[in-house]
C-alpha positions as CSV (number, residue, x, y, z in Angstrom):
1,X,1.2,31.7,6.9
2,X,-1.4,30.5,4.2
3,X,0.9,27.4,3.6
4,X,1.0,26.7,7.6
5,X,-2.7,26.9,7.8
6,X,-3.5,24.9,4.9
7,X,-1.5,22.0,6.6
8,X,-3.3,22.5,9.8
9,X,-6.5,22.3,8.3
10,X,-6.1,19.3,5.5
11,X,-4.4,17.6,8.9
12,X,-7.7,18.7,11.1
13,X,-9.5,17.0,7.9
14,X,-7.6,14.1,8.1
15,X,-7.4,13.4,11.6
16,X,-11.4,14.1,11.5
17,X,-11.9,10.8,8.4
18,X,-9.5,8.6,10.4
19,X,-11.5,9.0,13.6
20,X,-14.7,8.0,11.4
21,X,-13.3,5.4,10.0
22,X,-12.4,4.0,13.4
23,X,-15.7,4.8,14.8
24,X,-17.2,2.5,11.5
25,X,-14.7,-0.3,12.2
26,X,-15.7,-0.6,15.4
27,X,-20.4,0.0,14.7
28,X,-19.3,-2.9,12.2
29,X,-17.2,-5.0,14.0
30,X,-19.9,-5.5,16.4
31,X,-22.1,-5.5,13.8
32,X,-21.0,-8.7,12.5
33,X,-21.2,-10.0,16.4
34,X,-16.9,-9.2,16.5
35,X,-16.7,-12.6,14.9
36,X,-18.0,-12.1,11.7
37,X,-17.4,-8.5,11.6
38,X,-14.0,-7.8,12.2
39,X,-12.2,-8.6,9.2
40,X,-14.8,-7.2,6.9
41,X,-14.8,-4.1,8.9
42,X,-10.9,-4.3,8.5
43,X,-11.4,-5.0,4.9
44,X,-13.4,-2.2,4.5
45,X,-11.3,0.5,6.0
46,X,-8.6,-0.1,2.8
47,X,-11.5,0.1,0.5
48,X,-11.8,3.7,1.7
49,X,-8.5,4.1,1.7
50,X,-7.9,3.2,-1.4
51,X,-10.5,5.1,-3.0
52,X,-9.3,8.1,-1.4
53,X,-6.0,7.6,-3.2
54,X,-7.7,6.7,-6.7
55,X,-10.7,9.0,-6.5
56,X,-9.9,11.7,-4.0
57,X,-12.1,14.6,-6.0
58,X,-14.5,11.9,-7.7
59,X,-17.8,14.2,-7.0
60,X,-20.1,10.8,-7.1
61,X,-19.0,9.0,-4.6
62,X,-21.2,8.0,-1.7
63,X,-21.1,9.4,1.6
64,X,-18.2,7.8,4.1
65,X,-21.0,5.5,6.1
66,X,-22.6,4.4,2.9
67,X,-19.5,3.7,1.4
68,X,-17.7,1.7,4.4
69,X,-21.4,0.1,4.7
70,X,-21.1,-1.3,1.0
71,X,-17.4,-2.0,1.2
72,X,-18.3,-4.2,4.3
73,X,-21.0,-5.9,2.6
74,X,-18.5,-6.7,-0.1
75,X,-16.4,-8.2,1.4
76,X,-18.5,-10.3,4.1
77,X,-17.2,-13.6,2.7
78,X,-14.1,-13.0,1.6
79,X,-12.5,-11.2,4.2
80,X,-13.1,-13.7,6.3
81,X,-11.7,-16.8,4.4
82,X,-8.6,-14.2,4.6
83,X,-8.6,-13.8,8.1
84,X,-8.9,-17.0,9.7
85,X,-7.0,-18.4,7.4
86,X,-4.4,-16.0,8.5
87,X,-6.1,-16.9,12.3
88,X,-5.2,-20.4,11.9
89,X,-1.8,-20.1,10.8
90,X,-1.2,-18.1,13.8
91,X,-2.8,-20.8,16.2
92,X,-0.6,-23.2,14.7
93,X,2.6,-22.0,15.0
94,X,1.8,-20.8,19.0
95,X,1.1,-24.2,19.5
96,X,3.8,-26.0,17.6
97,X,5.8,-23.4,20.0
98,X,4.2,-24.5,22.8
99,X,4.9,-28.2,22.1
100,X,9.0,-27.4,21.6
101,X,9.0,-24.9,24.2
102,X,7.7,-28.0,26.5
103,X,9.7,-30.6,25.4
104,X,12.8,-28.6,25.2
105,X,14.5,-27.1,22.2
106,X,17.7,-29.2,21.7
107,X,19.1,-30.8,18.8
108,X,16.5,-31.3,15.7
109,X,13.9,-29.6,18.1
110,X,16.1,-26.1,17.9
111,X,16.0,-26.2,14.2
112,X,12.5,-26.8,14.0
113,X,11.9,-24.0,16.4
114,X,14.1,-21.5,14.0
115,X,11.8,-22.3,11.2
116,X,9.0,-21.5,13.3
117,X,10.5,-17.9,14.1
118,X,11.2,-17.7,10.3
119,X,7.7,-18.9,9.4
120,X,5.8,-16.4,11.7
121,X,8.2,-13.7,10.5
122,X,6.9,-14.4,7.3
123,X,3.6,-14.7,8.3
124,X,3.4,-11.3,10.0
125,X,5.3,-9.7,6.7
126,X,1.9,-11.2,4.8
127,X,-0.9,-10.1,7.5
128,X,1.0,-6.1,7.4
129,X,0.0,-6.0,3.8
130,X,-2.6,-8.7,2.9
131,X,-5.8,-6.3,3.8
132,X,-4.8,-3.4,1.4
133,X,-4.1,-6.3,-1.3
134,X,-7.4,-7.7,-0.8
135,X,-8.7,-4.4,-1.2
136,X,-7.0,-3.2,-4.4
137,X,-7.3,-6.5,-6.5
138,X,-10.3,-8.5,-7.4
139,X,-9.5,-11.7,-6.8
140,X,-10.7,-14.3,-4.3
141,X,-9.3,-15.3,-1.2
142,X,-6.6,-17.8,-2.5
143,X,-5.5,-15.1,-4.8
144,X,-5.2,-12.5,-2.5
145,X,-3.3,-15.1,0.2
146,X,-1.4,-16.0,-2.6
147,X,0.1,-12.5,-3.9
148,X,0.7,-11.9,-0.2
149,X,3.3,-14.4,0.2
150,X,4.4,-13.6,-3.7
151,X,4.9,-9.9,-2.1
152,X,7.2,-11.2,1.2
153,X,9.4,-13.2,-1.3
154,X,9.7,-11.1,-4.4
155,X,9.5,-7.7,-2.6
156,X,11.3,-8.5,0.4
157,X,12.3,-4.9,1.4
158,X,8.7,-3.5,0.4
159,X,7.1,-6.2,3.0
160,X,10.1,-5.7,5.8
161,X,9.2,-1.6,5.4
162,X,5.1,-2.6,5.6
163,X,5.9,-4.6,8.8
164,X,8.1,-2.0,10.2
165,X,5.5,1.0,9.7
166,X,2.9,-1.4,11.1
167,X,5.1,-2.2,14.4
168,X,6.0,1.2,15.1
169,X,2.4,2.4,15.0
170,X,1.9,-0.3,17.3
171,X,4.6,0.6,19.5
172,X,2.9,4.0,19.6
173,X,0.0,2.8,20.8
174,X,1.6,0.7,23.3
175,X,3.0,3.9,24.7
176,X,-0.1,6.1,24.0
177,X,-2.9,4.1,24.5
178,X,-5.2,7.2,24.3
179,X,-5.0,7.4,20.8
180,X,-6.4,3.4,20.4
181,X,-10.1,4.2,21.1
182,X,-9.3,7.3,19.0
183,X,-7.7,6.0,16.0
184,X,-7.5,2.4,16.1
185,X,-7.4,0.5,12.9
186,X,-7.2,3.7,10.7
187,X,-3.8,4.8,11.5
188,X,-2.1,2.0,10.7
189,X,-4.0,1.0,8.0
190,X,-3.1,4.7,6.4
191,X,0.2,4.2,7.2
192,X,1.0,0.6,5.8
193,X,-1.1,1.8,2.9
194,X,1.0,4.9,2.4
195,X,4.4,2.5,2.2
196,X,3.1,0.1,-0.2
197,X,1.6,3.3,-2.5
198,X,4.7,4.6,-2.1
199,X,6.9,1.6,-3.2
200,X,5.0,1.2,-6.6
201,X,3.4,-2.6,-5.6
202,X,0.1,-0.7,-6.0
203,X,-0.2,1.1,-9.6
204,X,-1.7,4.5,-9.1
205,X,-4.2,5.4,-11.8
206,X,-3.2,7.0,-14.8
207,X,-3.3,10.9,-14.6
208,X,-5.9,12.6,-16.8
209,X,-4.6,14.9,-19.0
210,X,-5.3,19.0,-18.0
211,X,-7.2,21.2,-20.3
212,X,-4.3,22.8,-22.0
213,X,-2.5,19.6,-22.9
214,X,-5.9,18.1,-24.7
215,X,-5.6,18.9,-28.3
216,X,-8.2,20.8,-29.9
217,X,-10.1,19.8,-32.7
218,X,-7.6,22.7,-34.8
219,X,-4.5,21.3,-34.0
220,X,-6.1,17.8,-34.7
């Protein structure tokens, strides 16, 4: 019964951090006048994140709206070199679509059309994990961009599973579209952040030792 309430209550505590985080992507987003604003605020969700994973008991870290405030201060620049970069290559391959799908995919035009479908598979395998990249690794935009598409070729099955955890979320919300005003970004950013923690792409810090296994200055 202990057991059962502990998980109800670190679940209460999650749900409760998640909602926050939302409720800071969103006092951001506009923020930044939604253009500037949304990828830094995006950016700065997996900064949370990823401190909750490195430092979840660090006793000096700032309050959540101080934190996410900083994070999104951060990353001002560079999360948005990421994103419309990422922007961009979308707009062009929906319009390279749009000029096949006008002129009628036969012959060279219907092999050019499957590397489209292959190239925006690609590029949504790089956008599911590019923002929890960005935030674990200092490194500019380029880098981070770069290691993306390192992570869809090298790690193929880490990046499917990434894309697969983000598109079910989404299909969640599709279905339940009460939990998007609710949850928004911070779901799936959890999620997709769990996966690649999980996979061992992102190195976990190294576990200090406990009190028993230090060696005192006797058996030194």
């Amino acid at each position: 019964m202990l057991r059962l309430l502990g998980w109800h209550t670190r679940a209460g505590e999650i749900g409760l951090r998640l909602f926050l985080l939302n409720l800071l992507w969103l006092l951001y987003t506009l923020r930044g006048g939604v253009v500037v604003g949304v990828f830094p605020a995006t950016a700065a969700v997996h900064a949370v994140l990823r401190r909750d994973v490195m430092r979840p008991d660090d006793p000096h870290r700032a309050p959540l709206r101080a934190e996410f405030a900083a994070a999104w201060r951060a990353e001002l620049g560079s999360a948005n070199l990421i994103g419309y970069a990422l922007t961009a290559a979308w707009a062009l391959l929906l319009v390279e679509h749009r000029l096949l799908t006008t002129a009628g995919a036969q012959g060279l035009a219907a092999g050019v059309a499957a590397v489209l479908w292959f190239a925006a598979a690609v590029l949504f395998l790089a956008c599911a994990s590019v923002w929890m990249l960005a935030a674990h690794f200092d490194e500019g935009p380029l880098a981070t961009l770069r290691r993306a598409a390192v992570l869809v070729l090298a790690r193929p099955l880490t990046a499917i599973g990434t894309a697969a955890v983000l598109a079910v979320t989404l299909c969640v919300y599709y279905v339940v579209p009460g939990l998007i005003p609710v949850f928004g970004v911070a779901v799936p950013a959890l999620l997709t952040s769990a996966w690649l923690w999980r996979s061992g792409v992102l190195p976990r810090p190294a576990k200090e030792p406990r009190p028993s296994q230090v060696p005192s200055h006797s058996q030194v």
